[in-house]
matplotlib code that plots the C-alpha trace (Angstrom):
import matplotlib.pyplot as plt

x = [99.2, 98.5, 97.2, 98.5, 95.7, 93.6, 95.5, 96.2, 100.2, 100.8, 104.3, 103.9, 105.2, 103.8, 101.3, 101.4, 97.1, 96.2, 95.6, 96.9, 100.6, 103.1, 103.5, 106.1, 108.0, 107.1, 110.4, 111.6, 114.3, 117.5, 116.5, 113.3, 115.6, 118.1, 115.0, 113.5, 116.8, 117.2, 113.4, 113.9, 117.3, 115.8, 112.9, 115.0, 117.9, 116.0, 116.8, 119.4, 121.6, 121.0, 124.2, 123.7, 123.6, 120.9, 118.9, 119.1, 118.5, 115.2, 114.3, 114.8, 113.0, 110.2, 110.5, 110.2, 107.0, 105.0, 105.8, 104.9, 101.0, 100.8, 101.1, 99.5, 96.2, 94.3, 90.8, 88.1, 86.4, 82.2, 82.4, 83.9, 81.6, 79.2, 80.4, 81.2, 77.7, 76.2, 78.1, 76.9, 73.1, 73.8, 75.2, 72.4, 69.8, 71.7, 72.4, 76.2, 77.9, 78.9, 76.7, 74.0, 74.3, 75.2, 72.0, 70.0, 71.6, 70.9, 67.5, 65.0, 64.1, 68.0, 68.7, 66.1, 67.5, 71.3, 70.0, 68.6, 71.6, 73.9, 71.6, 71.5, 75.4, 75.4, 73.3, 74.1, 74.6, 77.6, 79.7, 79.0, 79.9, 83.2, 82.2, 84.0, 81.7, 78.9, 77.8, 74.5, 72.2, 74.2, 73.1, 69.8, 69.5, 70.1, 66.7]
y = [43.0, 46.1, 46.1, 48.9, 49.6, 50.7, 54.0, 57.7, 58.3, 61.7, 62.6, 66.8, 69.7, 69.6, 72.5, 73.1, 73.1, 70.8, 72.2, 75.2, 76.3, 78.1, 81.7, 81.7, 85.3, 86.9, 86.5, 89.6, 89.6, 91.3, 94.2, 94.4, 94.7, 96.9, 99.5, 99.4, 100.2, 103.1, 104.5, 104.8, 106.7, 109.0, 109.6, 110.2, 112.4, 113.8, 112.5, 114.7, 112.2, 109.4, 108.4, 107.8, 104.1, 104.4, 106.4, 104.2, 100.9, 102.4, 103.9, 100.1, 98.8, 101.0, 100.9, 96.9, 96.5, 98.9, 96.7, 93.7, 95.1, 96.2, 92.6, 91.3, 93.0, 91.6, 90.8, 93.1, 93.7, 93.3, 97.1, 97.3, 95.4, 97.5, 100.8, 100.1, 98.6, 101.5, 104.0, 102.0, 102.4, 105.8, 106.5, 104.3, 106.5, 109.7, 111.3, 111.1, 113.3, 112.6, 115.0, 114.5, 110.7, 112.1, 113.8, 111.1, 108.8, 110.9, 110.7, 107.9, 106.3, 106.3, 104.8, 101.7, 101.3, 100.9, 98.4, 96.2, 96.5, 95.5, 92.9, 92.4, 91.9, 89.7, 87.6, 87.7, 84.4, 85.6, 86.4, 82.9, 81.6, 83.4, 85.8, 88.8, 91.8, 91.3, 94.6, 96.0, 94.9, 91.5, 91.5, 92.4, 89.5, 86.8, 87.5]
z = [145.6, 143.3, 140.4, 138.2, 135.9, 139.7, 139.3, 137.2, 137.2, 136.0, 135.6, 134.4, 136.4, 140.2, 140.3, 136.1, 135.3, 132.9, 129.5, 130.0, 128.3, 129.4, 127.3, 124.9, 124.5, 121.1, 118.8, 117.7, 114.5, 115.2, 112.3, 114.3, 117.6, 116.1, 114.8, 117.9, 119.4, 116.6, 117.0, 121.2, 120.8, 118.0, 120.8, 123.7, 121.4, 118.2, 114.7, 114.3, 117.0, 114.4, 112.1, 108.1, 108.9, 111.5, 109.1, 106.2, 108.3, 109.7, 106.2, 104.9, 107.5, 107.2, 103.4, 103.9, 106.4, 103.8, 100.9, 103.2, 104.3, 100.6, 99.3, 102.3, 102.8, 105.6, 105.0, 105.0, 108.3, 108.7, 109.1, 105.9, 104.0, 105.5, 104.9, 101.3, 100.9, 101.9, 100.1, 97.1, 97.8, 98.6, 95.1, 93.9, 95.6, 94.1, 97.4, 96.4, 98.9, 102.8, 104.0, 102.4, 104.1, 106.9, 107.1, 106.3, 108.7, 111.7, 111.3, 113.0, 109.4, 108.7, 112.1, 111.7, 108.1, 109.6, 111.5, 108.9, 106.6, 110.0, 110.2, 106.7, 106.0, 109.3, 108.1, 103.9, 102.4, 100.1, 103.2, 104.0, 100.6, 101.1, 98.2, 99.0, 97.3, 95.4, 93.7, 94.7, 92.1, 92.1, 95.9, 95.2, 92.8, 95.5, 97.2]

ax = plt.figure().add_subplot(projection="3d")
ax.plot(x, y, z, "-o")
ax.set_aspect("equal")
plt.show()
């Protein structure tokens, strides 16, 4: 007699790995299709082949996906953060202009000093808190 708890019954696809999902196809809206239809003949034939209609639906659908990342904005990047505190301590320091920290960057002292401040907004405890941007003296404040 067998007992039925003694074994594993699997009843998935023969050969699928466990875990792992098969890859859905992206969906793609039928403006989306239609543009991309539109973009490859204006490509391949110039803009002048395109009718008024074709014209005004990829105008719209342009005019639409810029009003979308406008009200959208992603995130800020750690780069970003970066950048922007840096151009603050450079307008802090008075050296103002792109060259000028340009110049100063290039240098070995400016080299070690980008490497704190990477180090510095890796490890900065308002990034953590989910505080987007702290001004500099703020910043300075929480140490």
């Amino acid at each position: 007699m067998i007992n039925t708890d003694d074994f594993l019954e699997h009843y998935g696809v023969k050969g699928m790995r466990w875990g792992v999902r098969k890859q859905q196809a992206k969906r793609v809206s039928t403006d989306g299709k239609e543009a991309n239809r539109i973009l490859s003949k204006e490509k391949e034939q110039g803009i002048r082949s395109l009718t008024s209609h074709e014209l005004r639906v990829i105008n719209t659908r342009r005019d639409l996906e810029t009003k979308f990342e406008k009200q959208n904005p992603k995130p800020p990047t750690l780069a970003a953060h970066g950048k922007k505190f840096a151009m603050e301590i450079a307008t802090a320091a008075g050296i103002g202009t792109a060259a000028g920290l340009y110049k100063i960057a290039t240098s070995e002292a400016g080299k070690a000093i980008a490497t704190k401040g990477i180090d510095y907004v890796k490890s900065s405890p308002f990034l953590k808190l989910g505080v987007k941007s702290l001004p500099v003296n703020e910043q300075l404040k929480l140490f």
